[in-house]
C-alpha positions as CSV (number, residue, x, y, z in Angstrom):
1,X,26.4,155.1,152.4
2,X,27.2,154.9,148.6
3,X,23.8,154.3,146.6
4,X,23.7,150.3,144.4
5,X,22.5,152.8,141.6
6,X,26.2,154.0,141.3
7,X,28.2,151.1,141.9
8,X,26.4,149.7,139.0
9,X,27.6,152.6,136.8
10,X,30.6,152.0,137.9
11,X,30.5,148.5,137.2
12,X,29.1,149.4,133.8
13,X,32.4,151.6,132.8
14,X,34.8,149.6,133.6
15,X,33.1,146.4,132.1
16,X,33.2,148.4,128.5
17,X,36.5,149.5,129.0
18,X,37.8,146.2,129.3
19,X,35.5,145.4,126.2
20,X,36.9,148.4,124.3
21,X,40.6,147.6,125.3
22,X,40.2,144.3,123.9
23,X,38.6,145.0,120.6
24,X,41.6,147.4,120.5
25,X,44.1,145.1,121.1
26,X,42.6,142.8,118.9
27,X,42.4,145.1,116.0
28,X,46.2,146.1,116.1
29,X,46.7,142.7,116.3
30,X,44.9,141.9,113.0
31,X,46.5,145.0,111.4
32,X,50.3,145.6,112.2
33,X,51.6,148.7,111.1
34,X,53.2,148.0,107.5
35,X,57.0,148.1,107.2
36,X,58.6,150.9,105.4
37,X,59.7,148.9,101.6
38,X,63.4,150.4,100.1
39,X,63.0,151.7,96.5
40,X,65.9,150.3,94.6
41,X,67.5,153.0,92.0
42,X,65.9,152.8,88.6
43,X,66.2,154.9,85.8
44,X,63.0,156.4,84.5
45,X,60.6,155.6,81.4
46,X,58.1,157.2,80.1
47,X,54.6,156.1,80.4
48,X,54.5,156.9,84.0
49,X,52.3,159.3,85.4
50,X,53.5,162.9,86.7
51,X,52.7,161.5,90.6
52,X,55.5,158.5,90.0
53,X,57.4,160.5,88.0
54,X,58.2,163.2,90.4
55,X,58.8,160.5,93.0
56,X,61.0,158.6,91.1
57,X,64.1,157.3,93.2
58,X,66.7,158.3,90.3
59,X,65.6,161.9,91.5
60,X,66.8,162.0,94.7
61,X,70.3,160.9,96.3
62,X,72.2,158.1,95.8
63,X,70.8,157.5,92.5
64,X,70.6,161.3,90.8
65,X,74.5,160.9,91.7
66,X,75.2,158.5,89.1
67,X,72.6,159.0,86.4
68,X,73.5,159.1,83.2
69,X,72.0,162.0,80.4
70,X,70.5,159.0,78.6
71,X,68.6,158.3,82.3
72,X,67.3,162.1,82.4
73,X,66.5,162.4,78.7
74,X,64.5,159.3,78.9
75,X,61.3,161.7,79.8
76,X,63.0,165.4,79.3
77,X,64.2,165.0,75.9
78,X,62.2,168.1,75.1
79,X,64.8,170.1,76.7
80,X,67.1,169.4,73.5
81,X,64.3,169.7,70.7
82,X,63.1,173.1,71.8
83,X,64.2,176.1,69.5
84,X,64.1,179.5,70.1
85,X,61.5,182.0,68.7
86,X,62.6,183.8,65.8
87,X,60.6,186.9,67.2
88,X,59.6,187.4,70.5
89,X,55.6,187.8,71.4
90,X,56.5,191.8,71.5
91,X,57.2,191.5,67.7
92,X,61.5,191.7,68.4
93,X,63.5,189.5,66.3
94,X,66.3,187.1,68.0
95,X,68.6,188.0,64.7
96,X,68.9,191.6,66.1
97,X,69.1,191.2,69.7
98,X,71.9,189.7,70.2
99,X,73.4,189.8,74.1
100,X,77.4,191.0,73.9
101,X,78.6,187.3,74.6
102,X,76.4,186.2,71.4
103,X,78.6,188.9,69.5
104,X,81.7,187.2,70.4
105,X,83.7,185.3,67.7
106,X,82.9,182.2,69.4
107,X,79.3,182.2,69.1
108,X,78.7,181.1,65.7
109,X,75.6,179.5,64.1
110,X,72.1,180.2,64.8
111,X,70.6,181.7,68.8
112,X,70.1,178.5,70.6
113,X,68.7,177.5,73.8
114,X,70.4,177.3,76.6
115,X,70.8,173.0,76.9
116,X,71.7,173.0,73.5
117,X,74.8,175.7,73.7
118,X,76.4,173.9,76.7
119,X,75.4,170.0,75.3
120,X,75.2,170.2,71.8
121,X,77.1,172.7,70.2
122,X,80.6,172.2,68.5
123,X,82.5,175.0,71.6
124,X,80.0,172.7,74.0
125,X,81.7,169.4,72.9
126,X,85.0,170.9,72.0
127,X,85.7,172.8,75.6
128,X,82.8,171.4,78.4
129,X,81.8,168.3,80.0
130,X,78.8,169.0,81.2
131,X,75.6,167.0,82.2
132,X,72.6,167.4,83.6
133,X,73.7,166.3,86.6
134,X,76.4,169.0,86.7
135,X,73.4,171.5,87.8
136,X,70.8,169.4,88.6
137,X,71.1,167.9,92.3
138,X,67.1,167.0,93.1
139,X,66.4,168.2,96.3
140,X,62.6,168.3,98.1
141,X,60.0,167.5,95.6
142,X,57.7,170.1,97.6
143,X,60.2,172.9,97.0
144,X,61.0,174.9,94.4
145,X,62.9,177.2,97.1
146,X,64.1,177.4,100.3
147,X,61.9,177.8,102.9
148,X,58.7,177.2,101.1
149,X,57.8,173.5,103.2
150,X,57.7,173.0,107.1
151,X,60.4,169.8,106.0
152,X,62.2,171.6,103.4
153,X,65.5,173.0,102.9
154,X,66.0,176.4,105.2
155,X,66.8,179.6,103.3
156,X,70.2,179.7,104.6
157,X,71.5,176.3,102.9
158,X,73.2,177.2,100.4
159,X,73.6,173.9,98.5
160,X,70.0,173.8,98.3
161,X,69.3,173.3,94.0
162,X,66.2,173.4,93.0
163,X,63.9,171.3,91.0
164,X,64.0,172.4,87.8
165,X,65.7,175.6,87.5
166,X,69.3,175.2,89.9
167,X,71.2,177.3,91.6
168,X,73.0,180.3,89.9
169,X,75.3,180.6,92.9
170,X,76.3,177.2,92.7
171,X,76.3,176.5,89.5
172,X,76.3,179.3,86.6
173,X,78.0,181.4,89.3
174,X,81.4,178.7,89.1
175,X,81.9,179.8,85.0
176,X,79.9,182.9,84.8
177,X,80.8,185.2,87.5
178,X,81.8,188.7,86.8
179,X,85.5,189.5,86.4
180,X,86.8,191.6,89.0
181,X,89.5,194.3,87.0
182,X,90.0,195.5,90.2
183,X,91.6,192.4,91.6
184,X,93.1,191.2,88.7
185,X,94.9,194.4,87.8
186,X,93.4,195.5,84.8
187,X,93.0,199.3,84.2
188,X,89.5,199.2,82.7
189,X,87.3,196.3,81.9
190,X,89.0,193.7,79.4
191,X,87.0,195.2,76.5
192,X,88.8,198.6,77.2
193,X,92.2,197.2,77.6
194,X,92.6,194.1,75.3
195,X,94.9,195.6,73.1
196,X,97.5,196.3,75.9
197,X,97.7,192.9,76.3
198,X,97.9,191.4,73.0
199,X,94.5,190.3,73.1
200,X,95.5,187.6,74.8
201,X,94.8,186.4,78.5
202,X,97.5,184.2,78.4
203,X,99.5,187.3,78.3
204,X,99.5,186.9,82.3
205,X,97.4,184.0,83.0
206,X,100.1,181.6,81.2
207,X,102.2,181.6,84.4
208,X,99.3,181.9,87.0
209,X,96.5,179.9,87.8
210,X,97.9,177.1,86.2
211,X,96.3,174.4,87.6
212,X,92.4,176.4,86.8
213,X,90.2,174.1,85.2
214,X,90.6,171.3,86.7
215,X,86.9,169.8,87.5
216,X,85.3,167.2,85.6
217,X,82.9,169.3,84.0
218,X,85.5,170.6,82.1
219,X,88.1,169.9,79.5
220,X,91.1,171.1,80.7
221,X,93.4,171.1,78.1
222,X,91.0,171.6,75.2
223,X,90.2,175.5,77.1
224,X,94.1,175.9,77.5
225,X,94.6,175.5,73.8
226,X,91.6,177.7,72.4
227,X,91.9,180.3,74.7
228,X,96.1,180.6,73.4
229,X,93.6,181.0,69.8
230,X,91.0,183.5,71.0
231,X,90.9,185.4,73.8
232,X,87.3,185.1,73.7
233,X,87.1,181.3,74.1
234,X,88.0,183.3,77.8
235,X,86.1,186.5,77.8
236,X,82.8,184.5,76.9
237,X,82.2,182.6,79.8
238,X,84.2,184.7,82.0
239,X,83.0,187.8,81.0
240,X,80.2,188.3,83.6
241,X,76.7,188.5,82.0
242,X,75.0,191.6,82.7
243,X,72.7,189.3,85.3
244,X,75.0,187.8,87.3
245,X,76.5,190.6,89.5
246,X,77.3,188.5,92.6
247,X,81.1,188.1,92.6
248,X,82.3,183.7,92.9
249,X,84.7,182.8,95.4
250,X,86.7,180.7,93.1
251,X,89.2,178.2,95.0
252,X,92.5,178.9,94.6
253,X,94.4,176.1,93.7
254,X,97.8,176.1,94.4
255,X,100.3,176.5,91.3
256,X,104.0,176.6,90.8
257,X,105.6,179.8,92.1
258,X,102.7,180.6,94.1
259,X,103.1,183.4,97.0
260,X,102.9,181.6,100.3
261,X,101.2,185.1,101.3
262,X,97.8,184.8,100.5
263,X,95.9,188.7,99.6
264,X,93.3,190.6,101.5
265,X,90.6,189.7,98.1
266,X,91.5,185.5,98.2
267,X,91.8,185.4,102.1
268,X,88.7,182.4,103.5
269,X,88.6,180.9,100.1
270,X,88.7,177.0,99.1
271,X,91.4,175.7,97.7
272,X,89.8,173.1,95.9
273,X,87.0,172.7,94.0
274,X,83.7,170.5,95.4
275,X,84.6,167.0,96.2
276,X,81.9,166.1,93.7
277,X,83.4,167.5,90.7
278,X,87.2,166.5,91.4
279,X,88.9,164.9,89.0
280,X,90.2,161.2,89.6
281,X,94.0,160.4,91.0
282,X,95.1,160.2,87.8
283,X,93.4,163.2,86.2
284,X,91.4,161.4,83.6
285,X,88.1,162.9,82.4
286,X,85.0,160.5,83.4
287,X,83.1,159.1,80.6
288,X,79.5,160.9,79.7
């Protein structure tokens, strides 16, 4: 026989149950869940804190596709106004150590930072198209690697760029990558064996590859010319800096008289350039 004691407990538990279901009920009612509001693209200005800053949309794709240098400089104009140190905190003076590509005949003028030689400079203007969307693709805020959030980008995407400093493998790596003598037929590196050549890279290069250059970043026809001038307009970007030792697999776009037999060294390589950086139909170089 069940005891009155504990069908009134049971009574008592469902009663506030109900009670508690209701005030539930009642309380999402009052309080839907707020709908997710789309941030249109706008470029930044200053003035805004670091928090809206960082999470501006113009960072982050569609928008970072399409900005303009004026949009980015808008709160990073520091990046052109910063000069070097005429001696280093060790007590060594930038006038006498000089890296072998600022020995070149093309460096001329003062040491300068590195967004002023490939936006500002006369060779910058003259030769490259650059911006700073060219390197900079925003990816997770939270990242400044792979890997480093639960959400971010994994460790083995390797179109990840990051925040502030890019990728050298996808960007530096596309100019700066180290010449490969082996491959290319030289006997020694190009310092060693200029001379047999005429100092020239055209010497060969006039009849092959013919078609290199061809990104927007770039001006073409403006490299063809200097390097016919200088062979070092050539040798300075594609000299391979002493810290980028990781070789590029550069696409190998076709050219006239090409070999339909493609070598052991260029077998699995593009050949194109990123979508991103193509050139339009009719060849014209976008507008900065």
């Amino acid at each position: 026989m069940k005891s009155p004691k504990n069908g009134i407990i049971v009574a008592l538990v469902v009663a506030v149950a109900a009670v508690g279901g209701w005030y539930v009920s009642q309380r999402g009612a009052a309080q839907p869940a707020p709908t997710p509001v789309a941030m249109e693209p706008s470029a930044p200005v200053g003035g805004k804190n670091l928090l809206r800053a960082t999470y501006d949309p113009i960072h982050f794709k569609p928008a970072i596709e399409t900005a303009k240098d004026e949009h980015c400089l808008a709160c990073h104009r520091e990046v052109l106004n910063d000069k070097i140190r005429e001696t280093s905190p060790a007590g060594v003076k930038a006038s006498t150590s000089k890296a072998w590509y600022q020995q070149l005949s093309t460096y001329t003028g003062e040491q300068d930072t590195f967004h002023r030689r490939h936006l500002l400079t006369g060779m910058a203007k003259e030769l490259m198209n650059l911006s700073c969307t060219t390197r900079h693709q925003r990816s997770d805020p939270r990242d400044e690697a792979q890997g480093t959030s639960a959400t971010g980008t994994p460790q083995s995407d390797n179109s990840f760029t990051r925040r502030k400093s890019g990728n050298v493998e996808t960007t530096c790596l596309k100019c700066h990558a180290p010449m490969n003598t082996a491959v290319m037929g030289l006997p020694s590196p190009w310092p060693e064996s200029k001379e047999m050549f005429g100092n020239s890279c055209l010497t060969c290069h006039a009849a092959i590859r013919t078609n290199r250059h061809q990104v927007t970043y770039l001006k073409a026809e403006a490299i063809e010319a200097a390097g016919q001038k200088n062979a070092d307009v050539c040798y300075g970007c594609h000299g391979g800096r002493s810290w980028y030792r990781m070789e590029y697999p550069y696409p190998r776009h076709p050219w006239e008289g090409m070999s339909p037999e493609v070598p052991d060294w260029a077998k699995d390589r593009p050949v194109a350039s990123e979508a991103r950086f193509a050139l339009p139909a009719n060849g014209s170089q976008p507008k900065q």
